[in-house]
C-alpha positions as CSV (number, residue, x, y, z in Angstrom):
1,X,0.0,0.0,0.0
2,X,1.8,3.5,-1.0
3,X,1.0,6.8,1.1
4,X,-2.0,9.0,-0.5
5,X,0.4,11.8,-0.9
6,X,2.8,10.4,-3.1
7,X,0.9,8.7,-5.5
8,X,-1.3,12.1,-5.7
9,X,2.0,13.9,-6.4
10,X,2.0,10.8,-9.3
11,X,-1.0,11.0,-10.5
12,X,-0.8,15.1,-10.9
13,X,2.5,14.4,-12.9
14,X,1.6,11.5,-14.8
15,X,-1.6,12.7,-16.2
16,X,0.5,15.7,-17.6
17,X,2.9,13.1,-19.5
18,X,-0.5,10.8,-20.5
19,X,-1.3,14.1,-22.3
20,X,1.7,15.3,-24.0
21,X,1.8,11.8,-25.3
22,X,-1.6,12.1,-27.3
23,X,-2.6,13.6,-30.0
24,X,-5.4,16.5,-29.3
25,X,-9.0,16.7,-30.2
26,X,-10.5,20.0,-29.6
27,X,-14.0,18.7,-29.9
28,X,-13.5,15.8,-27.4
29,X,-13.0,16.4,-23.9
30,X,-9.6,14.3,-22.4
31,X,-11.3,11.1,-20.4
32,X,-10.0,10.2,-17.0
33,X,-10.8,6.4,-17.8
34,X,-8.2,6.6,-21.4
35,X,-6.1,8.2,-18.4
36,X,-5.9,4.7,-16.4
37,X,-5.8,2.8,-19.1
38,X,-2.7,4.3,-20.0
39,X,-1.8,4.1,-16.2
40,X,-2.3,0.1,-16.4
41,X,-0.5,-0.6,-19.7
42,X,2.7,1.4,-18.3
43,X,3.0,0.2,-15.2
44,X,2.0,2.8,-13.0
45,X,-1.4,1.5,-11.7
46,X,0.9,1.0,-8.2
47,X,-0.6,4.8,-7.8
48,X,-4.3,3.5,-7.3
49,X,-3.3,1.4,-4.4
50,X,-3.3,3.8,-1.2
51,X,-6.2,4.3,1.4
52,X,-8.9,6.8,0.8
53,X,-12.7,7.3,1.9
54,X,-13.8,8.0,-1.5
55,X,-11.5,5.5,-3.1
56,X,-8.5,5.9,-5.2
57,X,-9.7,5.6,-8.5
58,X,-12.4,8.5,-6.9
59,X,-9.3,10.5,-6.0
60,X,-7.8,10.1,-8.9
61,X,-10.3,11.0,-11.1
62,X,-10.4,14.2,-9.0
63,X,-7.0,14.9,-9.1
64,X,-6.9,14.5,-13.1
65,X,-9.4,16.7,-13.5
66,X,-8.1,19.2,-11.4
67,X,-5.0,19.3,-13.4
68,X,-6.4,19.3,-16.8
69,X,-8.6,21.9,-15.8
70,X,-11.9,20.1,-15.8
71,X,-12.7,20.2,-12.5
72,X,-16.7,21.5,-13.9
73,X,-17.2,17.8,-14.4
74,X,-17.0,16.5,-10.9
């Protein structure tokens, strides 16, 4: 089990990589669940493994969304 802080620090740094990695589409909004995909095909799903109320993958999701700036969708 890793500490909730570190794998948010992750998660906010690895969802920037995820999206320099992709091509963009202004029409389509980016999608948290292409987001862990991409986490679970490249190793890095160790970040969804810490404690939390709401759940990781719930804290994730927040966490992506916060940093690509689509926080409205929560």
């Amino acid at each position: 089990m890793n500490k909730k802080d570190d794998c948010e620090q992750a998660i906010r740094t690895l969802c920037h990589v995820w999206a320099e990695g992709r091509p963009a589409d202004p029409m389509q909004h980016e999608s948290f669940y292409a987001f862990k995909s991409w986490l679970e095909q490249n190793g890095y799903s160790r970040y969804l493994n810490f404690r939390s109320l709401r759940g990781p993958v719930a804290d994730a999701e927040l966490w992506f969304n916060e940093e690509r700036k689509q926080a409205w969708r929560d």
